[in-house]
N, C-alpha and C positions, 0 to 999 in steps of 0.2 A: 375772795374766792373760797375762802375755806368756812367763811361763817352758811356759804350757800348749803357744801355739802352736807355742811352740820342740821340746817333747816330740813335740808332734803330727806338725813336719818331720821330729826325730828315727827315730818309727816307722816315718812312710813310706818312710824310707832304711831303716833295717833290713830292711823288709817287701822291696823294691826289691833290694838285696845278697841276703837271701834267694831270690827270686825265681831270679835270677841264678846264684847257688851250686848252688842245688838239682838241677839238672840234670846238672851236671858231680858233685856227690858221687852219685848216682844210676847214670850211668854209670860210675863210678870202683867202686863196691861190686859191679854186676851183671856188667860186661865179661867176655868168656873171657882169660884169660892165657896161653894157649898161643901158643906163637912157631913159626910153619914155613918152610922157604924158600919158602914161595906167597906167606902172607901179607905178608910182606916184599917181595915182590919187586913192583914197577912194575907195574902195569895200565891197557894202554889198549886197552878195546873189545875186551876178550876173546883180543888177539893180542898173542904176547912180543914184545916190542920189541929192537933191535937197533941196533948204530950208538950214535951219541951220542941223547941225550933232552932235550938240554937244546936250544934252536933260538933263535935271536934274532928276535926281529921288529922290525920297522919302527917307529920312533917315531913314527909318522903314525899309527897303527894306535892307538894310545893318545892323542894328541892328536883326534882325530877321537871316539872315545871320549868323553873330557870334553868336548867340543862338543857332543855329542849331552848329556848327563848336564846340560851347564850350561844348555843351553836350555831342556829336557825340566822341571827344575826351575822356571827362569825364570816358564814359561808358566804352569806350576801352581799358581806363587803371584798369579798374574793373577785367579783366579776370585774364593779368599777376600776380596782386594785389594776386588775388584768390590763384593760383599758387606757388607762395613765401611764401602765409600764412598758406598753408594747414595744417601745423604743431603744432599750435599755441591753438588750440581749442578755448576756450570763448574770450580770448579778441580778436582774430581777427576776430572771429563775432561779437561785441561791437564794435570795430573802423570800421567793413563794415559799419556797421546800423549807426554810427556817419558818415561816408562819405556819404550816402544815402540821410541822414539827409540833410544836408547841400546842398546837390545838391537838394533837394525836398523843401528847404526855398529858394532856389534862382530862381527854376522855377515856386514856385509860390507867389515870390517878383516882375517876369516879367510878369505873367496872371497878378495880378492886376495893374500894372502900366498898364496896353495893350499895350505891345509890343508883346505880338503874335499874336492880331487883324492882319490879313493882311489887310483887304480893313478899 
């Protein structure tokens, strides 16, 4: 019985890996292989580029990024949360309001550092 379910994770990975593979041998058989100095060359929005290409940006710029990205997340796992707890009465409003909590001291641990100043 238990070697079956073993099989049964087995296939799903295969099937999963398959899934996966497929695509890349797909494009790898049908691709053109011609090489020209266009396709090679850098494209941005139609116009040749000039100067250096490579630009630094602002680590504010990326930090502000996963600020957005970490709360964005946070929030969305708020609803299923909701969902799962409807049962529960007070303490799963006591652990909401603790979750709340914490995500309310970390975004306004980031206002005062100024990581949400953009300029």
């Amino acid at each position: 019985m238990v070697i079956n379910n073993f099989a049964f994770i087995g296939v799903l990975l295969l099937g999963a890996i398959g899934f996966a593979l497929a695509p890349l041998l797909v494009v790898f058989l049908v691709a053109p292989r011609k090489k020209s100095r266009s396709k090679l060359d850098t494209y941005e929005c139609g116009v040749l580029t000039f100067g250096e290409t490579w630009v630094r940006f602002r680590i504010q710029y990326y930090i502000f990024a996963l600020m957005f990205v970490l709360f964005d997340i946070e929030t969305v796992f708020l609803y299923p949360w909701a969902v799962g707890y409807a049962g529960f009465g007070v303490f799963a409003l006591v652990e909401m309001i603790v979750f709340l909590a914490i995500l309310f001291v970390g975004l306004l641990y980031a206002w005062l550092k100024g990581v949400l100043k953009w300029a």
